[in-house]
C-alpha positions in Angstrom: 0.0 0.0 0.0 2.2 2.9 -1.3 1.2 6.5 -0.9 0.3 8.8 -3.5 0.0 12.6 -3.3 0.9 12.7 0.2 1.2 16.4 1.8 4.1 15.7 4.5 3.9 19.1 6.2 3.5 21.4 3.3 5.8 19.2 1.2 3.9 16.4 -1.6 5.1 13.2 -1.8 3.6 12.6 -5.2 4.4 8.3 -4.5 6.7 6.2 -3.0 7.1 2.4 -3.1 7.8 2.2 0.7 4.6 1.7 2.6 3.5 4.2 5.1 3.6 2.8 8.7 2.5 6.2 11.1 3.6 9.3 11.9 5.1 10.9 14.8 3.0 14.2 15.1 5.3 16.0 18.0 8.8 14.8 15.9 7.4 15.9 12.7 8.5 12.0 11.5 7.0 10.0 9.0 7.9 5.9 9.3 7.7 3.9 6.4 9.1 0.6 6.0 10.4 -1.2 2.9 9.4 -4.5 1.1 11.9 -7.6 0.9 14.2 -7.4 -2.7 12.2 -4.2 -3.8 14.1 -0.8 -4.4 12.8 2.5 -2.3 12.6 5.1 -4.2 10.8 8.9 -2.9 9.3 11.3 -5.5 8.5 14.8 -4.2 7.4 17.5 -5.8 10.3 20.5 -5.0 9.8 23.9 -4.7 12.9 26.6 -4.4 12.7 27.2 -0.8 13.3 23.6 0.5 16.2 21.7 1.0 16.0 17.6 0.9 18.5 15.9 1.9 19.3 11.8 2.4 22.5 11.5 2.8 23.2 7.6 2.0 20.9 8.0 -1.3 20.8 9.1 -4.5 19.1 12.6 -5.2 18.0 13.4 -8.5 15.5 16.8 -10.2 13.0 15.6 -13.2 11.4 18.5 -14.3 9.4 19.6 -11.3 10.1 16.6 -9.6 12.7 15.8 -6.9 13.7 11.8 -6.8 15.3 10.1 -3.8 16.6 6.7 -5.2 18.3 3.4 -3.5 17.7 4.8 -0.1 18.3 2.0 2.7 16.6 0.7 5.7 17.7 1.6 8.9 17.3 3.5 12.5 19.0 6.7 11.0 16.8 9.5 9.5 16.7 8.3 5.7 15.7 11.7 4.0 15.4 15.5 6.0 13.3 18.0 4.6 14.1 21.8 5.8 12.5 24.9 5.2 13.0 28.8 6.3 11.1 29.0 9.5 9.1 25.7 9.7 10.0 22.5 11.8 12.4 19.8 9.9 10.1 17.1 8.5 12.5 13.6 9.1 11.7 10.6 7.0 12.5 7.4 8.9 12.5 3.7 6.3 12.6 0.9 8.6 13.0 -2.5 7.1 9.8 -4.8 6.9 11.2 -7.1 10.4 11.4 -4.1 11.9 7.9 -2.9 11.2 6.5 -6.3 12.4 8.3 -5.1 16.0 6.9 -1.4 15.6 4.6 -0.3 18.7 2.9 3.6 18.8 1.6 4.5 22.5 2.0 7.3 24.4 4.3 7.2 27.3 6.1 9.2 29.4 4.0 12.6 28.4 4.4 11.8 25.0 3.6 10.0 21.2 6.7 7.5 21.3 7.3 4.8 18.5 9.1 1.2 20.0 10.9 -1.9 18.6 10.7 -4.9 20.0 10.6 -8.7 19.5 8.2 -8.9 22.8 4.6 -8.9 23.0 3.7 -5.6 24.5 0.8 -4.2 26.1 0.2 -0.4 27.4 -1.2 0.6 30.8 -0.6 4.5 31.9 2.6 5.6 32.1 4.1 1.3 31.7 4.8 -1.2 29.1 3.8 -5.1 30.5 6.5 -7.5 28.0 5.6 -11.2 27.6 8.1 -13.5 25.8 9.1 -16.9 25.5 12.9 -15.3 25.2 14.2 -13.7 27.9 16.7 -11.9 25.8 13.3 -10.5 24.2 12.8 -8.5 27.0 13.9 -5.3 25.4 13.0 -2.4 23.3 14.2 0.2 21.3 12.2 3.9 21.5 12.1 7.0 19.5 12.2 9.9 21.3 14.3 9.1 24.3 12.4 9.7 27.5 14.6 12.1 30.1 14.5 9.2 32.7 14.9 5.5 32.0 11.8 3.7 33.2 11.7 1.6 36.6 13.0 -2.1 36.0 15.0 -1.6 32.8 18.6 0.3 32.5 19.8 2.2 28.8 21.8 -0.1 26.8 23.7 2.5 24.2 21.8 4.2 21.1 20.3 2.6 18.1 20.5 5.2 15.4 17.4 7.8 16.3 16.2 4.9 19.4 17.7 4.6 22.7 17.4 1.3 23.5 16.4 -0.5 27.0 16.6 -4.0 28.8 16.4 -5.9 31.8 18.4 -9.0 32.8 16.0 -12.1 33.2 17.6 -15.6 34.2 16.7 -18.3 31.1 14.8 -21.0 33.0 14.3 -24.7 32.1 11.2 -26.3 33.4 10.7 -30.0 32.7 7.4 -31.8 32.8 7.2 -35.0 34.6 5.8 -37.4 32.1 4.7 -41.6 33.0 3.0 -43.9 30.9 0.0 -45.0 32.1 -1.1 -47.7 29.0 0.0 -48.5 25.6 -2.4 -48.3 23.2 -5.2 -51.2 22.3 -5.0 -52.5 18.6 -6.9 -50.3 16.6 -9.9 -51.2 14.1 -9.9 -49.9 10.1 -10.9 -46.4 10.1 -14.6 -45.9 9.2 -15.3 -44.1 5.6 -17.8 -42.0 5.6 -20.0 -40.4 2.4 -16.5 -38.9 1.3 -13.6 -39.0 3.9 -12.6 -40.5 7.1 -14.8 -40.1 10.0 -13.3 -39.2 13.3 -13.7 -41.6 15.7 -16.5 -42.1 18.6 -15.4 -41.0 22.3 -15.2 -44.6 23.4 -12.4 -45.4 21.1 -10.1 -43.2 23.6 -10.6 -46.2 25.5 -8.1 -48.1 23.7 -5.6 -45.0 23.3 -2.0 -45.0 24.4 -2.0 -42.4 28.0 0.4 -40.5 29.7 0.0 -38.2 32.8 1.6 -34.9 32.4 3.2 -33.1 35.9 3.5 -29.6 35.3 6.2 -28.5 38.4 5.7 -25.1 40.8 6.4 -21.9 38.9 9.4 -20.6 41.1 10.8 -17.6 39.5 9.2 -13.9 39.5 10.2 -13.8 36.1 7.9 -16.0 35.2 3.7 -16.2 35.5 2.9 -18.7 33.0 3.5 -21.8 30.4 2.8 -23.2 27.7 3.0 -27.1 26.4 4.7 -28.3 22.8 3.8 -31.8 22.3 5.6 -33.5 19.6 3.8 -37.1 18.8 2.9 -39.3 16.4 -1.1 -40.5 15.9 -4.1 -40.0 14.6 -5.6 -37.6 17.2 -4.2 -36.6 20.5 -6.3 -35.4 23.6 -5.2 -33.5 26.7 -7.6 -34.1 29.7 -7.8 -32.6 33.7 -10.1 -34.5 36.0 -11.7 -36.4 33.5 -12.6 -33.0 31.2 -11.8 -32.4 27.9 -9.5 -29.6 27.6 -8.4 -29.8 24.2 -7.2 -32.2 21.1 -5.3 -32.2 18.3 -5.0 -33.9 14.6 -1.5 -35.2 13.5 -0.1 -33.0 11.5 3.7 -34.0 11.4 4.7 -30.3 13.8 4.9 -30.0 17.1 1.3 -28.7 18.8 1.0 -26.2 21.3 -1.1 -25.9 24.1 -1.3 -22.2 25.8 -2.0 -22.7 29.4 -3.8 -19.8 30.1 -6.6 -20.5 27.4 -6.7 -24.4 27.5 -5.7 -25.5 30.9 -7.3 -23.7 33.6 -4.9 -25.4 36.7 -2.2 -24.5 38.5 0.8 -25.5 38.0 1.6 -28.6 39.8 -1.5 -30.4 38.7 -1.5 -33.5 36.7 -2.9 -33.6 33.1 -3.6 -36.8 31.0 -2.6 -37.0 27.5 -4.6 -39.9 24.8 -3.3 -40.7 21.4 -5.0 -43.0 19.2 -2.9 -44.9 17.2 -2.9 -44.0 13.4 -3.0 -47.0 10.9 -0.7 -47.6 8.1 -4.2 -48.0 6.0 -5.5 -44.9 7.4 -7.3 -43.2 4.1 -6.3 -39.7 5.1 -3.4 -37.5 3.5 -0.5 -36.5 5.3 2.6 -34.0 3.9 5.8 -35.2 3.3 7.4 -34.3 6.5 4.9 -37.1 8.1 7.1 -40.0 7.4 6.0 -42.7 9.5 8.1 -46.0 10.3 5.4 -48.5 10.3 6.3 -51.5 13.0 4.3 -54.8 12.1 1.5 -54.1 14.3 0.2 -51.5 11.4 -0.3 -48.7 13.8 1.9 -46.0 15.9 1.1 -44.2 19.0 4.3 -42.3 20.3 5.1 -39.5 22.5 8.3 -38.1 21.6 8.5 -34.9 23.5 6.6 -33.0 26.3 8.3 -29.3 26.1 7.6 -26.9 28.5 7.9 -23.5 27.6 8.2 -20.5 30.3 6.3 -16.9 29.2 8.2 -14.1 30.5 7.5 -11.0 32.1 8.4 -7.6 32.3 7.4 -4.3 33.3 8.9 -0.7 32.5 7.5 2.2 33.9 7.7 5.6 34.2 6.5 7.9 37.2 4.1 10.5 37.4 
């Protein structure tokens, strides 16, 4: 989505083939952000009594208008525009990994735009992070507040951004995991008018189980997790007491569970986790990366992996 005929302060930017991103009202700063393997290049209409400038670009005058050609990504002002007795209009071209990371909130008195690889969230005057990377904890922000904010400490500049972080420990939290039965032999799968049907509930019965020990949460750091079950079967179940809690069709990839939606315990609690053995005759299609080793029984139900995965949090604030 490229702009066309855009009035930047009293300057036009007839097109561009960066795409907009926001603008910076206070800084006078327009963000755009570049696509993957395609050349940026600025068309403004010029009048006399402007100056343009990008300093790590090419500038070139057609007739009445003003091209700014093989201009590059980065944190650095890409183009300036100055006239007599007006504020400078900065143009800022991030690249498009660093637009998927771009945050706009207010904070600290005023419009501020943020980097970071974290989920983020606002409240007044704080930012709440959540990652499954400690070393996510971090951001980047444009314009640098006069204080750094409670809980983080300033890491060095990044171009226009002064970037923040906190130190947070890596933890590794491992599931205790027992087999409870292997799995009954399984009948041919039932066709129905045009594909397979899923099974009835009693078939579970007969599935392969395992309980599932999630351990205490012991560090601050850390409020929350999340399961990744690697398996091969035909369809997986995750149960609590008896209740459903949610199930899963093999796919070949790993499948995640987010504890907060799907699993309403504590941590410490025990889960039970069903698959149903998937036949070699099973009429359903699987990709490629499905490859299945076949032992002469016909059928597979394996657990290969219970991973926990620790969310991380942060705060920064700033005081009234």
């Amino acid at each position: 989505m490229w702009p066309v005929n855009l009035d930047l302060g009293g300057t036009v930017l007839e097109y561009s083939t960066a795409q907009l991103l926001c603008r910076l009202g206070e800084l006078n700063t327009y963000v755009f952000f570049a696509w993957p393997s395609l050349p940026v290049e600025f068309a403004f209409e010029s009048t006399a009594n402007e100056i343009i400038e990008a300093p790590h670009a090419r500038i070139e005058r057609k007739n009445r208008l003003l091209f700014v050609e093989g201009v590059e990504p980065g944190k650095e002002a890409a183009i300036r525009i100055r006239k007599p007795g007006e504020q400078e209009i900065q143009i800022l071209l991030l690249t498009r990994e660093m637009a998927r990371d771009a945050w706009k909130a207010k904070l600290a008195g005023r419009e501020r735009l943020l980097l970071s690889a974290a989920n983020l969230c606002f409240t007044s005057g704080a930012i709440h992070f959540s990652t499954s990377k400690p070393e996510e904890l971090a951001f980047e922000i444009l314009p640098k507040p006069l204080a750094p904010p409670r809980g983080f400490t300033a890491s060095g500049s990044q171009g226009l951004f002064e970037r923040y972080q906190t130190q947070v420990r890596q933890e590794k939290i491992s599931a205790t995991v027992e087999k409870l039965q292997d799995a009954d032999l399984q009948p041919p799968v039932r066709l129905g008018k045009e594909v397979a049907e899923a099974p009835e509930t009693e078939a579970f019965k007969g599935a392969a189980e395992w309980s599932i020990q999630i351990p205490p949460l012991t560090s601050p750091a850390v409020r929350e997790v999340s399961l990744r079950i690697t398996y091969i079967g035909d369809i997986a179940r995750v149960l609590a007491d008896g209740k459903l809690l949610t199930d899963d069709f093999y796919n070949g990839t790993p499948w995640p569970i987010a504890w907060r939606y799907f699993l309403p315990q504590e941590a410490g609690s025990i889960l039970k986790l069903q698959i149903l053995p998937i036949r070699k005759d099973t009429p359903i299609y699987l990709p490629g990366q499905c490859h299945i080793a076949y032992p002469l029984s016909g059928q597979v139900a394996e657990l290969k992996e219970v991973e926990v995965v620790p969310e991380y949090h942060a705060v920064a604030e700033w005081g009234n």
